[in-house]
Structure formats: C-alpha cells, structure tokens
C-alpha positions as CSV (number, residue, x, y, z in Angstrom):
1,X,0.0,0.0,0.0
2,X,1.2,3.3,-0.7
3,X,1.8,6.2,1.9
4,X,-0.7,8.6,-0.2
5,X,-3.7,5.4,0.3
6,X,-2.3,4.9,3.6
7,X,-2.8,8.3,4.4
8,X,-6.1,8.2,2.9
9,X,-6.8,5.7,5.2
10,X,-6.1,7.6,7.9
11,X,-8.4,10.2,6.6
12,X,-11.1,8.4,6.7
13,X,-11.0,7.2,9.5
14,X,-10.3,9.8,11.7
15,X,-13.3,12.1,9.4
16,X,-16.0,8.6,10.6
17,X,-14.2,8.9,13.9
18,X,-14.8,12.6,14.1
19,X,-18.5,12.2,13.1
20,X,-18.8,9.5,15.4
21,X,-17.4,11.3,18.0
22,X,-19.1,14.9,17.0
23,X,-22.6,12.6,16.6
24,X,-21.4,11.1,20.6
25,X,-20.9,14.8,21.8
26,X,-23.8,15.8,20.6
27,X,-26.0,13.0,22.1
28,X,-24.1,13.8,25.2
29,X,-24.7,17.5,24.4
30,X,-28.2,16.8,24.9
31,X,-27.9,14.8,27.9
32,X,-26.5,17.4,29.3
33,X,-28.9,20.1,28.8
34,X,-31.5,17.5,29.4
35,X,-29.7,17.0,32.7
36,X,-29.0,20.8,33.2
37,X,-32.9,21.8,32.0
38,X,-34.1,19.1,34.7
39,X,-31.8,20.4,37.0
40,X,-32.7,23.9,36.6
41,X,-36.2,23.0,36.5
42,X,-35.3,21.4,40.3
43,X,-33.4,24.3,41.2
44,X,-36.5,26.4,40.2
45,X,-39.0,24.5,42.3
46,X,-36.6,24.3,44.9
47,X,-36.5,28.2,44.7
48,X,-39.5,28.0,45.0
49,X,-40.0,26.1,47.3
50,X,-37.5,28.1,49.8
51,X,-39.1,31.2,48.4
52,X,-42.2,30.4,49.7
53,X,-41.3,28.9,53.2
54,X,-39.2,31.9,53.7
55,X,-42.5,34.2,52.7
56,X,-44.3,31.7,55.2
57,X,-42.0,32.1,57.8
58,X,-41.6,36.0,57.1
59,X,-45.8,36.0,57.6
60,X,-45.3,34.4,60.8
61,X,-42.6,36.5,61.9
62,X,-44.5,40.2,60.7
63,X,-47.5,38.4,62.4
64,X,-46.0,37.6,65.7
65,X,-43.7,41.0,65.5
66,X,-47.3,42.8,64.6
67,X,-49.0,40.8,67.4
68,X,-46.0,42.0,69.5
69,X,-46.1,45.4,68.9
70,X,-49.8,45.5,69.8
71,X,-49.0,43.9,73.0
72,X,-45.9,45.8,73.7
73,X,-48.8,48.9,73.1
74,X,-50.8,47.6,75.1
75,X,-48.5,46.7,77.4
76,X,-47.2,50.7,77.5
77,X,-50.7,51.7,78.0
78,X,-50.9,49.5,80.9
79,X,-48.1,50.9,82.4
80,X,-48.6,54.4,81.6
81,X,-51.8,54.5,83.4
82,X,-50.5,52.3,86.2
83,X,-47.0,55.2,86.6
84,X,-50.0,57.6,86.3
85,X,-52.1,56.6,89.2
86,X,-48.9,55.7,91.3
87,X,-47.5,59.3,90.2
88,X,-51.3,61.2,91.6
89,X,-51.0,58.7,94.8
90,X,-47.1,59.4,95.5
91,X,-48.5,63.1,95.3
92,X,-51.1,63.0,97.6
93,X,-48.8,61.1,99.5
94,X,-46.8,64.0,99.9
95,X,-49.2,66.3,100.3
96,X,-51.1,64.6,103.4
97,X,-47.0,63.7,104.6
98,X,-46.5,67.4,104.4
99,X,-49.9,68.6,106.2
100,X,-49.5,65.9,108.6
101,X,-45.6,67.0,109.2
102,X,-47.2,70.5,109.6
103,X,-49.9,69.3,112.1
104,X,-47.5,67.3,114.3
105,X,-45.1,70.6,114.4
106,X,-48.4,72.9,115.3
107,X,-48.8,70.0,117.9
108,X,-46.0,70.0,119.1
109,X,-45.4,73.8,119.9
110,X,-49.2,73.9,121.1
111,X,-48.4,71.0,123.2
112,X,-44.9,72.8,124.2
113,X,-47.4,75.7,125.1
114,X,-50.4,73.8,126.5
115,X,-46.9,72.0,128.8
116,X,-46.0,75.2,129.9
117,X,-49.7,76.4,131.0
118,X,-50.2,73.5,132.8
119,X,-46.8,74.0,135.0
120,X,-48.4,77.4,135.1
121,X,-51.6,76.2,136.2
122,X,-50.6,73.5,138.6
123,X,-48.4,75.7,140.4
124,X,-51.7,77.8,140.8
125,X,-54.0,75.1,141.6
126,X,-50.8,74.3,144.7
127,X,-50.9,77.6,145.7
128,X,-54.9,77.9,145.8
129,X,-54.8,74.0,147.7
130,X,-52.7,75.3,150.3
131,X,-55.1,78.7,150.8
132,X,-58.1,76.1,151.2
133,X,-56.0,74.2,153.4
134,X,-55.6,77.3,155.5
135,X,-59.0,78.3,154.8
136,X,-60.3,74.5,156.0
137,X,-58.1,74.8,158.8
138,X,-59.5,78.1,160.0
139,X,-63.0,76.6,159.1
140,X,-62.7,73.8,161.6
141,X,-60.6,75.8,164.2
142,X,-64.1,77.9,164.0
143,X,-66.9,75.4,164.0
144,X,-64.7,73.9,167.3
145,X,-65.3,77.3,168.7
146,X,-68.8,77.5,167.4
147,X,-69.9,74.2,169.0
148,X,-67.9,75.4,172.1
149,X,-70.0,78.1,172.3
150,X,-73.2,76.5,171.5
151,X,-72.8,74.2,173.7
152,X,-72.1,76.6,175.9
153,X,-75.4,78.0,175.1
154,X,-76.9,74.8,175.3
155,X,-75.9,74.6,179.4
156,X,-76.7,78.0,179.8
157,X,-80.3,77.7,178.2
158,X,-81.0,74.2,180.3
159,X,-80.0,76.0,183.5
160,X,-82.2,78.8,182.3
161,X,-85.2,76.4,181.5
162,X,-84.6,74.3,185.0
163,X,-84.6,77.6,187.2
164,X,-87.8,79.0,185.9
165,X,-89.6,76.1,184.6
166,X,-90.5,73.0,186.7
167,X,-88.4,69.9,186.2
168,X,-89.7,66.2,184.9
169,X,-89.6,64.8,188.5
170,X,-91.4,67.2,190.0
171,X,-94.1,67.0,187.2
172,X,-95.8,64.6,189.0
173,X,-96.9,67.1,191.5
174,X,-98.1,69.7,189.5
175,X,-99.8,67.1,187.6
176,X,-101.3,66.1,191.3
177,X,-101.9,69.5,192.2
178,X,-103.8,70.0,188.8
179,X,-101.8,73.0,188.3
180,X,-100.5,71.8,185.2
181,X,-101.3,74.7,182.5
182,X,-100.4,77.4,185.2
183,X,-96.8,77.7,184.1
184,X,-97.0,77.5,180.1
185,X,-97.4,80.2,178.1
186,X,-100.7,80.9,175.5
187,X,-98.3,79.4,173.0
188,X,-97.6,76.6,174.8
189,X,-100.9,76.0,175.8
190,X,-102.0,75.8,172.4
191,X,-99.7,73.2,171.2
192,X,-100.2,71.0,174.0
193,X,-104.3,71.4,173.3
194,X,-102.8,70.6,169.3
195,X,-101.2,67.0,170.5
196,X,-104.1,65.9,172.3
197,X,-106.5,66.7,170.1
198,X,-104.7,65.7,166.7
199,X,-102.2,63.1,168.1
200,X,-98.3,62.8,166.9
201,X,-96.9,65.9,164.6
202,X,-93.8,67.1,163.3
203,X,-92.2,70.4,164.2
204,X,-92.4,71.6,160.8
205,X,-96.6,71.2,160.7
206,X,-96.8,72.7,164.4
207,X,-94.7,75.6,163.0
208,X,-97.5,76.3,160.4
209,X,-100.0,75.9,162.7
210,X,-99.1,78.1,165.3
211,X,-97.6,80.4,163.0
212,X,-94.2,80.3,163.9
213,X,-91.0,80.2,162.5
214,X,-88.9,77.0,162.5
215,X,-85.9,77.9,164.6
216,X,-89.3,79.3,167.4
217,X,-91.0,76.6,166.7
218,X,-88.0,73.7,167.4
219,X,-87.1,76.0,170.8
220,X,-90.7,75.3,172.2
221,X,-90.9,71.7,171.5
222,X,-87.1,71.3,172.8
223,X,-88.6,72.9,175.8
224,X,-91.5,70.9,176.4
225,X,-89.9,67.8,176.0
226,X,-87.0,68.7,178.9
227,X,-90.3,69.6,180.8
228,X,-92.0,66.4,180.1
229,X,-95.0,67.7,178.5
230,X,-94.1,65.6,175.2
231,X,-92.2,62.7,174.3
232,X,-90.6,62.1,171.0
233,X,-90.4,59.6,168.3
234,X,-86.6,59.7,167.1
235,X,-87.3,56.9,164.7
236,X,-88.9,59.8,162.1
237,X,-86.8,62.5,160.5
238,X,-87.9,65.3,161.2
239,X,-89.2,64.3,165.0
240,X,-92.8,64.0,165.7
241,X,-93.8,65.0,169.5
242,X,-96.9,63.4,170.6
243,X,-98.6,64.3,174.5
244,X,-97.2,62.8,177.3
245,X,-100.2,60.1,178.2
246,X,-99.8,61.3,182.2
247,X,-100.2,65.0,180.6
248,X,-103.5,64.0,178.6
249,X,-104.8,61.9,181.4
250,X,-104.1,64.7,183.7
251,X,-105.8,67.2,181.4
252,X,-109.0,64.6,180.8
253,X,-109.4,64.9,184.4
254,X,-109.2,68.3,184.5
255,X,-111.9,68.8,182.0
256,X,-114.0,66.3,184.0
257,X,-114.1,68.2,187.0
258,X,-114.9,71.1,185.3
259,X,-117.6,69.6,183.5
260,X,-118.6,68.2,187.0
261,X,-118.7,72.0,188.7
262,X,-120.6,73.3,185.7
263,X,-123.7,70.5,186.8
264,X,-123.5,71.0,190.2
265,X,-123.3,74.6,189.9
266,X,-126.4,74.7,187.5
C-alpha cells in the first residue's frame, strides 16, 4: 500500500471517527442540557419552594412581630396608666405627709405651750390648795369654837329652863296638884291642846299651825320635851312629838271636873 492510500486511510478514519465522536458529543450535548434543563427546573422549584417557606416564615414572623407590637402597646398603655395613678397617689402622699408634718409641728409647739400652761396652772391650783388648806383649817378651828359656844349655850339655856320652869320629877306634882297649865305660856298651851287633840306631829306642821317660824317653833318643843309635856319619836326625821299620856290623862281629868262643877253649879 502506498503512503498517499495509507494516508487516505487515515483520513477516513479519523473524518468517521470525528463524526462518530461529533454525533457522541452531541448526544451527550443533549444529555447534558437534558440533565441541566431538569436540573434547573429542580433548582427552580426548589427556589421556590424556599421562596415560599421563607414568605411563610416571614408572615409568621410580621404576624407575631405585629402581634407584639400590639402587645408591647398595650403593654405601655398598661403601664402608663399604672406610673399615672402611682404618680397622683405618691403626690397626695406627699401632700397629706407634708400637712401631717405641719400638724405634728403645730402639735408639738401647742403641746410645748399647752406644757407650759399647765406648770403654770398647777403651780396655781398648789398655791390655791394650800389657801383652802388654811382656809379648812381656820374653818374647823371655828366650827370647834362654834360648838364650844353653842354648847355653851346649850348649858346656859338648860340651867335657864330648869330655874324658871318646873323639872320632869317634880311634874308629877303639878300634875297632882292640877296645876299643870299654870306655868306654860298661850303658845304653849296651844300646842299641847294641838297634840291631844290631833295626836303625833312634826315640828315643821306645828310651826304652820301656830304660825311660827322653825328655829321658834324647834325651841318650844325642845322645851316641852325637857319639861315632860311631850315625848318624842326619834325613829322619824324630822321628830314628831306626841302628849305625854300622864299629861293628857291629867288634862281629861281636869276637864271632867270642870264639866262636873258646871252640873252642880247649874
């Protein structure tokens, strides 16, 4: 064979070999887009796919931040009128701490002042004490005195009443004697007359009765009981003097024996 067939040969083959290989390439060409359409396709839905999670996720998120944001409003409101109402009471707070700060310090100087009257005051009241003291003192040095000198009075008045007047044991005979009105005076007379014929009375009625004062009237009952003429019930206050039953007996008789004279006379 000759180098120009030879070469020939070589043509050839190389020329099928470079349309088999061209034709191969080509086939492979189109795998390969076929491969890179699918795979773009794949990378498209998988775009997609991420591209709509993420919008998914990114609703979630705007809702949740939105959601958020309304509480964190509402949250701020909350507090803004809670800081409010604690600001006006903290206020107040002060103010009634400040009035009351002012009251106690009034207080105090009025109480430093009310303090001060009352040293004031009890060194008064001492001072008046020990005048009544003095006063008392005097007082009961002078009713001592007084009942000194009443009783005094007293003795003097009995010895008095026992000179002129007859005594209780020498009643009987003036009773016996039937003399027994002879020594009394019109007053006396009348209240004796009073007793018998009313019974038991106080000194107080007998007073109004006989038109007498009290202290008059309590001299001339003191007086006729000494004498006897009355007795006296202590066991009523004031005392009620009734007749002294040998007095009324006496005086019944009396009356008799007038009444007696009187019939024999007429």
């Amino acid at each position: 064979m000759s180098p120009r067939n030879h070469t020939a040969i070589i043509v050839t083959s190389f020329s099928r070999c470079d349309v088999t290989c061209v034709e191969e390439v080509k086939a492979l060409g189109l795998k390969l887009t076929t491969a890179m359409d699918l795979l773009a396709i794949a990378t498209d839905l998988a775009s997609v796919v991420t591209f709509l999670i993420v919008m998914l996720v990114a609703l979630k998120v705007l809702r949740a931040f939105r959601q958020s944001k309304q509480a964190v409003i509402e949250s701020a409101s909350l507090v803004n009128v809670i800081v409010d109402a604690l600001s006006s009471r903290i206020h107040r707070s002060e103010l009634t701490l400040a009035a009351l700060r002012s009251d106690i310090m009034s207080e105090s100087r009025r109480g430093e002042a009310v303090q001060a009257e009352q040293i004031t005051l009890r060194t008064s009241q001492e001072q008046i004490l020990r005048q009544l003291e003095d006063v008392l003192s005097t007082d009961k040095k002078l009713v001592a005195e007084l009942e000194q000198f009443k009783s005094r009075l007293s003795e003097l008045q009995q010895v008095r009443t026992v000179e002129g007047l007859p005594k209780r044991e020498n009643l009987g005979a003036v009773i016996s004697d039937g003399d027994i009105l002879s020594t009394l005076t019109s007053t006396e007379r009348l209240t004796l007359e009073i007793l018998r014929a009313e019974g038991a009375k106080g000194a107080p009625e007998l007073g109004k009765r006989l038109e007498k004062s009290r202290e008059h009237t309590s001299r001339l009952m003191k007086k006729l009981y000494m004498e006897g003429y009355v007795t006296r019930e202590s066991n009523h206050s004031p005392f009620r003097y009734k007749l002294n039953e040998s007095i009324r007996t006496a005086l019944e008789s009396g009356e008799n024996r007038l009444i007696e004279e009187d019939r024999e006379s007429t």
